[in-house]
C-alpha positions in Angstrom: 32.0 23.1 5.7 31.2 20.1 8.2 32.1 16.8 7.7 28.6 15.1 6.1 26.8 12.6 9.2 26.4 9.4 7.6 23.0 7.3 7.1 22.2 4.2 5.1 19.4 2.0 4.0 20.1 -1.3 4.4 18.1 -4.3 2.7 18.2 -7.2 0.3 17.6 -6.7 -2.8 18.3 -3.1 -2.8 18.9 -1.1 -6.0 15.3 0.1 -6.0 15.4 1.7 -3.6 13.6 5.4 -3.3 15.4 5.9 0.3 18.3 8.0 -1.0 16.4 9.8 -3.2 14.0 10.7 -0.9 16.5 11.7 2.1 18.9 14.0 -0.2 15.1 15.6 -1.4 14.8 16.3 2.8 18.5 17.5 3.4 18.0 19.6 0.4 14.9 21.3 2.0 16.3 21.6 5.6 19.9 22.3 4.7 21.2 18.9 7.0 24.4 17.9 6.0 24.5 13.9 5.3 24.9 11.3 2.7 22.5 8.9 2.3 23.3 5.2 0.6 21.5 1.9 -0.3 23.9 -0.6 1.4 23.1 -4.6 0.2 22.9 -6.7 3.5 23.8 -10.2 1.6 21.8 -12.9 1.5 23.3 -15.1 4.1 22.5 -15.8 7.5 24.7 -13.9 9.0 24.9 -10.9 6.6 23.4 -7.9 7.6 24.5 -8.4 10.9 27.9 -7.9 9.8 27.1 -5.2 7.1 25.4 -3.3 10.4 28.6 -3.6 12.5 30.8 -2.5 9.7 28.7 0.2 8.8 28.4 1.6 12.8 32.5 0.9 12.8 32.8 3.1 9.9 30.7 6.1 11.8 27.3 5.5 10.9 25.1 7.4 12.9 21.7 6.0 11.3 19.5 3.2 9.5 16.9 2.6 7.6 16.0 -1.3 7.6 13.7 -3.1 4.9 13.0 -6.4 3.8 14.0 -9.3 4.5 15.8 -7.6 7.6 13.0 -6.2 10.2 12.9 -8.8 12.4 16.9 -8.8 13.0 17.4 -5.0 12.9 15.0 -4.9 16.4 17.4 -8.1 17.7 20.7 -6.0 17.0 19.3 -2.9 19.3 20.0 -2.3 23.1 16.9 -0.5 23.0 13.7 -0.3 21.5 10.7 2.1 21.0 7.1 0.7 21.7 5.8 0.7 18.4 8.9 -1.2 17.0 8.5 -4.0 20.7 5.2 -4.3 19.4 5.3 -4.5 15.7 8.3 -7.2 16.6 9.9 -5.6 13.8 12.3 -2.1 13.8 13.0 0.2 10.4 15.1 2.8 12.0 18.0 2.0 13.9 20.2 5.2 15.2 23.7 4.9 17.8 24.0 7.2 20.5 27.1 7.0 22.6 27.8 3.8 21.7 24.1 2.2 21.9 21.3 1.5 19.1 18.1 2.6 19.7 15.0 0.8 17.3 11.9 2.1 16.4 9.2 1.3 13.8 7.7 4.2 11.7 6.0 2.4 9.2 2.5 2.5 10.9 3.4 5.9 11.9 3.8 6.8 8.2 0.5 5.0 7.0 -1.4 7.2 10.0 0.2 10.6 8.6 -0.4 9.2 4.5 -3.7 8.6 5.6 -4.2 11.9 6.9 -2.7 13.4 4.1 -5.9 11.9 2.2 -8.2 13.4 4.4 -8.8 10.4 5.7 -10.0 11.0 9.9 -9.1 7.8 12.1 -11.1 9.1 14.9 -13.6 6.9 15.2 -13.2 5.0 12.1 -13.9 1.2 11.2 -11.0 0.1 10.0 -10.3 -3.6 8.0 -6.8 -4.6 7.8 -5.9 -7.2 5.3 -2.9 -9.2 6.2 -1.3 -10.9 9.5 2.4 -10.3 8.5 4.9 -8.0 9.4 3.2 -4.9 7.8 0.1 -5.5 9.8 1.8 -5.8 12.8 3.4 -2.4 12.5 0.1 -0.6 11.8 -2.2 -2.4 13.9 -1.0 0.0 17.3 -0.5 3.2 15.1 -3.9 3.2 13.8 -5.6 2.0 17.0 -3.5 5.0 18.8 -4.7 7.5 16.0 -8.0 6.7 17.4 -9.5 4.0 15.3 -12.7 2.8 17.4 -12.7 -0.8 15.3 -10.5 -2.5 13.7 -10.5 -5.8 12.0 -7.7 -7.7 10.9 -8.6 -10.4 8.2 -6.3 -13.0 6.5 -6.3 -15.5 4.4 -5.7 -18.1 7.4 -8.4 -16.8 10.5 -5.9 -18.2 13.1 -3.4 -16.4 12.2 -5.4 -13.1 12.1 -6.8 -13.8 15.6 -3.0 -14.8 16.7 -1.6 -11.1 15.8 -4.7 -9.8 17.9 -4.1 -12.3 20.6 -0.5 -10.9 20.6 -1.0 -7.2 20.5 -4.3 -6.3 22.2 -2.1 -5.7 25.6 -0.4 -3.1 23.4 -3.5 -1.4 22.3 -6.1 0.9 24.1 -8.9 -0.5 25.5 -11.7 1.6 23.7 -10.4 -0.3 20.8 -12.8 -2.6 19.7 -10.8 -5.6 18.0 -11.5 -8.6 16.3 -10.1 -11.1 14.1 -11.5 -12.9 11.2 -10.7 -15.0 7.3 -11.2 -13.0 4.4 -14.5 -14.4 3.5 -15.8 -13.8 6.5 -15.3 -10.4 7.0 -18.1 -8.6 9.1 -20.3 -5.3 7.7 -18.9 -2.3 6.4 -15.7 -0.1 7.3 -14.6 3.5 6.3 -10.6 2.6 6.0 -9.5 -0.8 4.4 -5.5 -1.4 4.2 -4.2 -3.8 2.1 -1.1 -5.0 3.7 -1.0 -8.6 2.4 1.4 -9.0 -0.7 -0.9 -10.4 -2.7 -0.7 -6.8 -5.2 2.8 -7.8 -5.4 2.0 -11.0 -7.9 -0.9 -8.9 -9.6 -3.5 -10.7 -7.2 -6.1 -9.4 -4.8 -6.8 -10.2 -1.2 -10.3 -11.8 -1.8 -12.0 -9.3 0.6 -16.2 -9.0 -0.4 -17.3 -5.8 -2.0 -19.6 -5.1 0.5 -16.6 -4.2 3.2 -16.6 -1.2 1.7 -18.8 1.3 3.6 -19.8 4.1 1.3 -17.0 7.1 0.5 -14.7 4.8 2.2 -10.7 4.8 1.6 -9.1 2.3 0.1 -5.1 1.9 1.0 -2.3 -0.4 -1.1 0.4 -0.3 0.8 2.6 -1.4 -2.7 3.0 1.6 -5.0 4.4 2.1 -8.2 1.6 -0.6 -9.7 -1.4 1.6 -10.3 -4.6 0.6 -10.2 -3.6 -3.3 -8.2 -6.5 -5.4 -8.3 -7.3 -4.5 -5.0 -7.9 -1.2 -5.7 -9.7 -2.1 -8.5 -12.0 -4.5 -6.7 -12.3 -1.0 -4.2 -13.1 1.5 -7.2 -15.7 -0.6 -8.1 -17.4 -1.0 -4.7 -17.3 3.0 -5.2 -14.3 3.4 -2.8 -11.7 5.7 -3.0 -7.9 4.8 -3.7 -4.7 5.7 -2.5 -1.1 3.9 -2.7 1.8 3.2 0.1 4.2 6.1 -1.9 2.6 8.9 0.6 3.4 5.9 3.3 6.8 5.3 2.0 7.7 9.1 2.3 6.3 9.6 5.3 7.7 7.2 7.0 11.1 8.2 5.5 10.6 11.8 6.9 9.5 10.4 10.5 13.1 8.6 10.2 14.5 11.5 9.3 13.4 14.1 12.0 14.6 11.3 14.5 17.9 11.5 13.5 18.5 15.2 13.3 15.8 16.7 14.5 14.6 18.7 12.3 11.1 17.6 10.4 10.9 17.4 6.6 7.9 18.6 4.1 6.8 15.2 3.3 4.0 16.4 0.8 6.7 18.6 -1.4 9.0 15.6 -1.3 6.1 13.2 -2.6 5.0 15.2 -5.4 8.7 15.5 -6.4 9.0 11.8 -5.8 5.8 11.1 -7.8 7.3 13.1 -10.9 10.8 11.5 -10.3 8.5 8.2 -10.6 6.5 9.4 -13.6 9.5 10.3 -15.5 10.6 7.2 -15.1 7.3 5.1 -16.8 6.4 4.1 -13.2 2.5 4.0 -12.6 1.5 6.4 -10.2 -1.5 7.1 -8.4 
């Protein structure tokens, strides 16, 4: 039997996480041989830095990176894909003959979740909510899926209008962009992504009702909350809802089929992951 190819997850906290349940539900279905772990990458400054060189010593092959360590995962690579130079953030980190590669598939995995919800970015008017990291790693996937407007509102406008500033180079130039506060968000738009944090502490991006262009989709990126009072504010406005889960998975499986080349069934894994949830008391949508 070979000898199992090692892969990690590596973030701080970390015991939560869905990552190794989710990869041993994809080696399962394809028949890779790995292990998967949750590795803590400390709290100090110089941390995961040193949890990442042990764990490359120790014949690593792969990475998943999440909070708080995006931003240091893209410094520790000798090379980087475009989505991860311009989300300025990497998730996936993998070593081949001695040198890291970076890439970003978290925009990558809200395009596919998205799609999953019949939701067609061709042409869409898209509001994103949020100037953080998370926006910054959708904005190119979603203008590259073929969104023809997008919108990024935050709380602060100049902020907003400094992530467009930095990544309209990066985008396509049919791409109508703009940048805006959250109260002054402009007409109606078919996709609306919530990737502030605000769901996180049970709050709700205050985003107007009427951004909501009829039959339009509503996406949290948090999941395991339910109905988040941005979805909420969304069901009323007669939106449809959707969590980050399919998101989460997908973006797990894009990792995944970067590493070993083989690509995953991302919708079997999510309803297993949904019922793994579900049996657990977690509110799923």
């Amino acid at each position: 039997m070979p000898t199992p190819t090692r892969y990690a997850v590596i973030g701080h906290p970390i015991a939560h996480s869905l990552s190794p349940f989710i990869h041993a539900l994809f080696a399962a279905q394809t028949g890779e041989t790995i292990t998967y772990e949750a590795i803590d990458g400390g709290g100090d400054d110089g941390g995961f830095e040193r949890v990442l060189a042990d764990f490359w010593a120790a014949g690593g092959c792969g990475a998943n990176v999440t909070l708080p360590f995006k931003l240091r995962a893209l410094q520790c690579a000798d090379e980087a894909s475009a989505e991860a130079r311009a989300a300025g953030a990497a998730n996936a980190l993998r070593r081949v003959d001695g040198r890291v590669e970076a890439h970003n598939f978290d925009g990558a995995g809200l395009v596919r979740d998205l799609a999953a919800h019949g939701c067609a970015l061709a042409g869409a008017r898209v509001l994103l909510l949020g100037a953080g990291g998370a926006a910054r790693g959708a904005l190119l996937p979603l203008a590259l899926a073929g969104a023809e407007r997008i919108v990024v509102a935050n709380r602060t406008a100049q902020r907003a209008q400094q992530l467009v500033q930095e990544l309209a180079a990066h985008l396509p130039a049919s791409v109508q962009l703009a940048a805006c506060a959250l109260g002054d968000v402009p007409g109606a738009f078919d996709v609306v992504v919530n990737a502030t944090s605000a769901s996180l502490d049970g709050a709700a991006p205050a985003v107007p009702a009427a951004a909501f262009a009829p039959q339009a989709l509503a996406y949290d990126m948090v999941y395991g909350k339910g109905l988040t009072p941005f979805l909420a504010l969304a069901q009323a406005a007669g939106a449809r809802c959707a969590d980050g889960l399919g998101m989460l998975v997908e973006q797990a499986a894009a990792s995944f089929a970067w590493w070993r080349g083989v690509q995953p069934d991302a919708a079997a894994a999510r309803a297993q992951v949904q019922q793994h949830l579900a049996q657990q008391g977690v509110a799923v949508l």
